[in-house]
TIFI-845729 format. One line per field, with one value per residue: residue in three letters; chain; x, y, z of N, C-alpha, C, O in turn. Coordinates in steps of 0.2 Angstrom, whole numbers. Atoms other than C-alpha are relative to their C-alpha. Example, Ala and Ser with C-alpha at 12.3 -4.5 7.8 and 13.67 -1.06 7.14 Angstrom:
% residues 2
type c(ala_ser)
mol c(A_A)
n_xx c(4_-4)
n_yy c(-6_-6)
n_zz c(0_-1)
ca_xx c(62_68)
ca_yy c(-22_-5)
ca_zz c(39_36)
c_xx c(4_-4)
c_yy c(6_5)
c_zz c(0_3)
o_xx c(9_-1)
o_yy c(5_11)
o_zz c(3_4)
END
This chain:
% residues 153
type c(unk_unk_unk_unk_unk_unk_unk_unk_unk_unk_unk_unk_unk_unk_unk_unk_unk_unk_unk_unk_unk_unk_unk_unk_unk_unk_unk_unk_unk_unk_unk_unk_unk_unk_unk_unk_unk_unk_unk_unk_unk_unk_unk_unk_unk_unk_unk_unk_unk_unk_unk_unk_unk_unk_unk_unk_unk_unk_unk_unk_unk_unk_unk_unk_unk_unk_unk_unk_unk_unk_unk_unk_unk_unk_unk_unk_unk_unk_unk_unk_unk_unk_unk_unk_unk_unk_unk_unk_unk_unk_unk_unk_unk_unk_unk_unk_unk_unk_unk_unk_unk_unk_unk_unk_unk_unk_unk_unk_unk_unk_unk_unk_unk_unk_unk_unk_unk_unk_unk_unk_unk_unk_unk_unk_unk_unk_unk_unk_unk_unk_unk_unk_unk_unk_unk_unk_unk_unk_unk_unk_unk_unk_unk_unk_unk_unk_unk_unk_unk_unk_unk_unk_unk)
mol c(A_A_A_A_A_A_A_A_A_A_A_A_A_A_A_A_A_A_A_A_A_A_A_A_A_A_A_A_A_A_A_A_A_A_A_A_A_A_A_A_A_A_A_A_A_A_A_A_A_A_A_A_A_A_A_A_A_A_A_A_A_A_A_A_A_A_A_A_A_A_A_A_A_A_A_A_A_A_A_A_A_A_A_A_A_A_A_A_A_A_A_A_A_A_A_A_A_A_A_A_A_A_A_A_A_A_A_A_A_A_A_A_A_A_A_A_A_A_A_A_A_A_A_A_A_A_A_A_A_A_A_A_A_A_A_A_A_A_A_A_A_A_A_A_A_A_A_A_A_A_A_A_A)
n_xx c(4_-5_0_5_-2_1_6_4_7_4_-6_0_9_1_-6_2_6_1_-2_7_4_-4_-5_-5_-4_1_-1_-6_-4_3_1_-7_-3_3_-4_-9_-1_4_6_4_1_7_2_-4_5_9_0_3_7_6_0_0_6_5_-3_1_8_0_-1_5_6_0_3_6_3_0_6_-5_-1_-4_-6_-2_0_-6_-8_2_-1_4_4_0_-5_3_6_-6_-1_3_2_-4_0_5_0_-4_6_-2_-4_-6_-4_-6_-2_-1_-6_-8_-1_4_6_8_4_3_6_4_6_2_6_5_3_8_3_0_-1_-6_-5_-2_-7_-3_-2_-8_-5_-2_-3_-5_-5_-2_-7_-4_-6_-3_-6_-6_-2_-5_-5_-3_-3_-5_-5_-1_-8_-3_3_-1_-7_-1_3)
n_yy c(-6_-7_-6_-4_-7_-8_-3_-3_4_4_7_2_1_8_6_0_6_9_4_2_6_8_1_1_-8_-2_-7_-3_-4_-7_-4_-3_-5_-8_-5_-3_-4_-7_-2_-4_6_0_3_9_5_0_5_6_3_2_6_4_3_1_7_4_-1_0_4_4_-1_5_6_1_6_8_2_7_4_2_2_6_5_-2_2_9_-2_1_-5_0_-3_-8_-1_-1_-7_-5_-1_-5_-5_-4_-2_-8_-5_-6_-2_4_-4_-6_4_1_-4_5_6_7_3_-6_2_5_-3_-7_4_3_-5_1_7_5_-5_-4_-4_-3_-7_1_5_-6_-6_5_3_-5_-1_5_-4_-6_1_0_-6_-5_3_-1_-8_-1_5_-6_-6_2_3_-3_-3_7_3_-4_2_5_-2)
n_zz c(0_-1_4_-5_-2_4_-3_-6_-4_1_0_-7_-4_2_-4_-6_3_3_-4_-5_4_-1_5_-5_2_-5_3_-4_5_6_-6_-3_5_-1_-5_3_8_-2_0_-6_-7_1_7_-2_-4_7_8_-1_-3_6_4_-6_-3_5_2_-4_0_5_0_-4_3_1_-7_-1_6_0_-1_-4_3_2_-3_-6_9_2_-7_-7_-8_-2_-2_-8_-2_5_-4_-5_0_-3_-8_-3_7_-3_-5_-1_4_6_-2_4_6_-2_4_5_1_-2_8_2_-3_-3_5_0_-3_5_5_-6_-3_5_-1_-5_2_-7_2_6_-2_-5_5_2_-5_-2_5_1_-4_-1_5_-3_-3_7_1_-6_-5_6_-2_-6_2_3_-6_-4_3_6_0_1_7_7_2_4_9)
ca_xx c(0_14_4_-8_8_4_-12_-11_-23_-36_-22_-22_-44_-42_-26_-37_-53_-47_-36_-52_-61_-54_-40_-24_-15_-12_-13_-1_12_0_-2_15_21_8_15_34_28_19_2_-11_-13_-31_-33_-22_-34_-53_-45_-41_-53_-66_-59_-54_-70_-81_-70_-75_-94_-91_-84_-100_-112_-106_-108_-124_-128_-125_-138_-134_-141_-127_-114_-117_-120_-103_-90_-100_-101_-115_-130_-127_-110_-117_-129_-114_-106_-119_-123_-106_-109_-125_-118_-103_-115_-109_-95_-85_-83_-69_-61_-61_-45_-33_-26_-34_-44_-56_-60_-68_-77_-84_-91_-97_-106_-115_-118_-127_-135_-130_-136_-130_-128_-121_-109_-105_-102_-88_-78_-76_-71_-60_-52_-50_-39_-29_-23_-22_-11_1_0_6_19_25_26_35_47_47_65_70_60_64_82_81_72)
ca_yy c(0_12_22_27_39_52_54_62_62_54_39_38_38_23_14_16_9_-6_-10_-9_-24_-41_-36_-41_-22_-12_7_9_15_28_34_36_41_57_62_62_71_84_85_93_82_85_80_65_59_63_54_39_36_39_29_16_15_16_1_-8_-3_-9_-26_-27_-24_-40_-50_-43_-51_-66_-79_-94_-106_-102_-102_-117_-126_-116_-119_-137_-126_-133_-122_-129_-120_-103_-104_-104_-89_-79_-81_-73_-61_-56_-55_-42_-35_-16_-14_-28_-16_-6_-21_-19_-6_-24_-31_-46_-51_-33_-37_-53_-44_-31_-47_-56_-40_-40_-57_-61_-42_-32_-16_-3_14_7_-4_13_24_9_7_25_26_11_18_36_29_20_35_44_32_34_53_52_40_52_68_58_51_62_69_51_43_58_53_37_42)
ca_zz c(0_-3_-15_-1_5_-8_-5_11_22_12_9_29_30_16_23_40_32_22_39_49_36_36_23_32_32_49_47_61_47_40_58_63_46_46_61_55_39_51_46_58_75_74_56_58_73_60_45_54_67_54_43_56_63_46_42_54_55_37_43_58_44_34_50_51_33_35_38_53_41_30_41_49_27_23_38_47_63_71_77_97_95_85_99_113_107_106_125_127_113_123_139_136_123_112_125_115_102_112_105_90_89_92_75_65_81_83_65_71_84_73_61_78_84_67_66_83_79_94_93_79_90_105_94_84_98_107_90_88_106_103_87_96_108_96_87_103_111_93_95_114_108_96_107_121_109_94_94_96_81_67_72_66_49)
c_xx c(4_-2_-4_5_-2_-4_-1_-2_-6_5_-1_-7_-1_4_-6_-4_1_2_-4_-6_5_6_5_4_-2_2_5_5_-4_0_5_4_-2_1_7_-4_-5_-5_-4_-3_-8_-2_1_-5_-7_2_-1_-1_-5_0_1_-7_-6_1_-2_-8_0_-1_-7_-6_0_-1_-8_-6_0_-5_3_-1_6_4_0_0_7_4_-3_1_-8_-2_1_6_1_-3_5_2_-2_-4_6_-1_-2_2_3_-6_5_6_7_4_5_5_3_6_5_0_-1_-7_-6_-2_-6_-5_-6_-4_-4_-8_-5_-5_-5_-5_-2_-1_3_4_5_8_4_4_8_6_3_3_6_6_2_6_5_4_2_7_8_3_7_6_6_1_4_7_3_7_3_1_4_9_3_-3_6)
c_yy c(6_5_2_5_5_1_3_-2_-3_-7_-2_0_-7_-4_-2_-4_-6_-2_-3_-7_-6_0_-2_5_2_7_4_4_4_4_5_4_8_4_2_3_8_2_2_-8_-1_-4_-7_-4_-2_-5_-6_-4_-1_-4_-6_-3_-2_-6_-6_-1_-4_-8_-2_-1_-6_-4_-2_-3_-4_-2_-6_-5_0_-1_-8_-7_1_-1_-5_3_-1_5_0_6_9_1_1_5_5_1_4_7_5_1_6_5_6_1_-5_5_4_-6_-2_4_-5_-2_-5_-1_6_-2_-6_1_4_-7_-3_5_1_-6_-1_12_6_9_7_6_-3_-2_6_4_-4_1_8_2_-5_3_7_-1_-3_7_5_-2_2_6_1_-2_5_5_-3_-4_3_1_-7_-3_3_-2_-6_-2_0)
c_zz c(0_-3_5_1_-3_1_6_6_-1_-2_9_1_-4_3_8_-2_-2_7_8_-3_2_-4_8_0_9_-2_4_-3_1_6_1_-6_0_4_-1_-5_4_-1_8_5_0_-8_0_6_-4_-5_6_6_-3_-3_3_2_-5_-3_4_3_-7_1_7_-6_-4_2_1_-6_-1_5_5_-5_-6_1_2_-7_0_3_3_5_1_4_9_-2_-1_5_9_-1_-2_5_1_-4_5_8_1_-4_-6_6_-3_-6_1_-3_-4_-3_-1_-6_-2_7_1_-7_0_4_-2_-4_4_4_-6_-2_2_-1_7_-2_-3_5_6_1_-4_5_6_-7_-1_6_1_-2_2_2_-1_-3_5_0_-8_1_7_-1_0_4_5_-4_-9_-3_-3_-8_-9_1_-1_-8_-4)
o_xx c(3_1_-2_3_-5_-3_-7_-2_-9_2_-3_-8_-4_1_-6_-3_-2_-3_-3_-10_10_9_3_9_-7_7_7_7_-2_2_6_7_2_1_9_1_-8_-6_-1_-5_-10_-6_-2_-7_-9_-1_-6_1_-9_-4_-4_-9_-9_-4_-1_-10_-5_-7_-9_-11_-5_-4_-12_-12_-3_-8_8_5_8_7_5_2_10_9_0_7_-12_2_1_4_4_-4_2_1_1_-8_4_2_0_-2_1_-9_10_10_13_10_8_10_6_7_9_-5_0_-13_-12_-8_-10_-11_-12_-10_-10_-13_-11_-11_-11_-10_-7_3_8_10_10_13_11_10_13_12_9_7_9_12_6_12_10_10_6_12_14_8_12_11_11_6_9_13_7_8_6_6_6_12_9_-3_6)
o_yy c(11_10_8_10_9_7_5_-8_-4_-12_-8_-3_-12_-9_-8_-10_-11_-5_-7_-9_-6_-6_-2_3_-1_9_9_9_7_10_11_9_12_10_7_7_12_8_1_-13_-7_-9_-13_-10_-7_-10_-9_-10_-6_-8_-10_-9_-7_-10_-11_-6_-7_-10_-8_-5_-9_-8_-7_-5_-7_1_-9_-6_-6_-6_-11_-12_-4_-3_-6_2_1_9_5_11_14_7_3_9_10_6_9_13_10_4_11_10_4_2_-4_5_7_-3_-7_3_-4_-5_-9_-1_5_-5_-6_0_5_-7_-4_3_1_-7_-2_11_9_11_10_7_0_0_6_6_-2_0_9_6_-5_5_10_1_-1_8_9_1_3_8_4_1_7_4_0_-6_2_0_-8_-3_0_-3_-7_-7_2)
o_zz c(3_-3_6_0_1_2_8_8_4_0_11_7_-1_6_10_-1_1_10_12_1_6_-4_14_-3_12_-6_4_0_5_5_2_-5_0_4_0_-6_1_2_13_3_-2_-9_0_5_-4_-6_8_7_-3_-4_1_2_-3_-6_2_7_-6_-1_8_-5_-4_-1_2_-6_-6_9_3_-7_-7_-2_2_-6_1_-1_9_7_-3_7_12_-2_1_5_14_4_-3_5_4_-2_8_12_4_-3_-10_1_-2_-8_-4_-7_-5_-9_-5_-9_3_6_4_-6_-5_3_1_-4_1_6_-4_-2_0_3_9_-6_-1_5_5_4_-3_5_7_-5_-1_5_6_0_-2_0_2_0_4_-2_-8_2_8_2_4_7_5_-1_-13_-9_-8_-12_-14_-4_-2_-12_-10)
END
């Protein structure tokens, strides 16, 4: 995904997006890169938590397309055990979605939340508090380490 650099900061809302869906991509570069290249702090958190998170609303809305009868035709996962984890599903509930910031596995939770059909705003309103603090924590990274970083560029 090296052309995404030139794009900016729409290159870091898509790199954000696809790496929020099931692709295998981590936007953590794009994060870290936009901050060595100086872009605005503020901007660089919009693009990609937006994107971040829409990618990942992207990935519960697929879950929430899926039918059990398929699953359980297409992968032999019998319905007792579709039926096992969504009693955990329903116990944590939309708070799983904070979850969904961690690499490959929040992706799973985001198709999961869709799946067993856990409410959309609740589920919105976590993923975007997920993915905030995500790029927060890169930001803070950056300013306590900044100096360091650019002198290994």
């Amino acid at each position: 995904m090296e052309w995404l650099k030139g794009l900016g900061l729409m290159g870091l809302f898509i790199g954000s997006f696809a790496s929020a869906t099931i692709l295998p991509f981590s936007s953590d570069f794009l994060i870290v890169g936009s901050i060595v290249a100086k872009f605005n702090f503020w901007a660089i958190f919009l693009c990609a938590t937006t994107g971040s998170a829409l990618g990942s609303l992207f990935t519960y809305y697929l879950g929430y397309s899926c039918k059990w009868e398929w699953i359980e035709k297409r992968f032999k996962i019998k319905k007792e055990r579709i039926e096992k984890h969504k009693k955990s599903i329903d116990k944590w509930g939309a708070p799983l979605a904070l979850i969904c910031w961690t690499p490959f596995i929040g992706d799973l939770f985001a198709l999961a939340l869709g799946f067993y059909r856990v409410k959309f705003i609740p589920v919105t309103i976590y993923i975007f508090i997920g993915k905030g603090l995500r790029v927060g924590f890169w930001m803070v990274i950056y300013m306590l380490m900044g100096a360091r970083i650019e002198q290994w560029l």
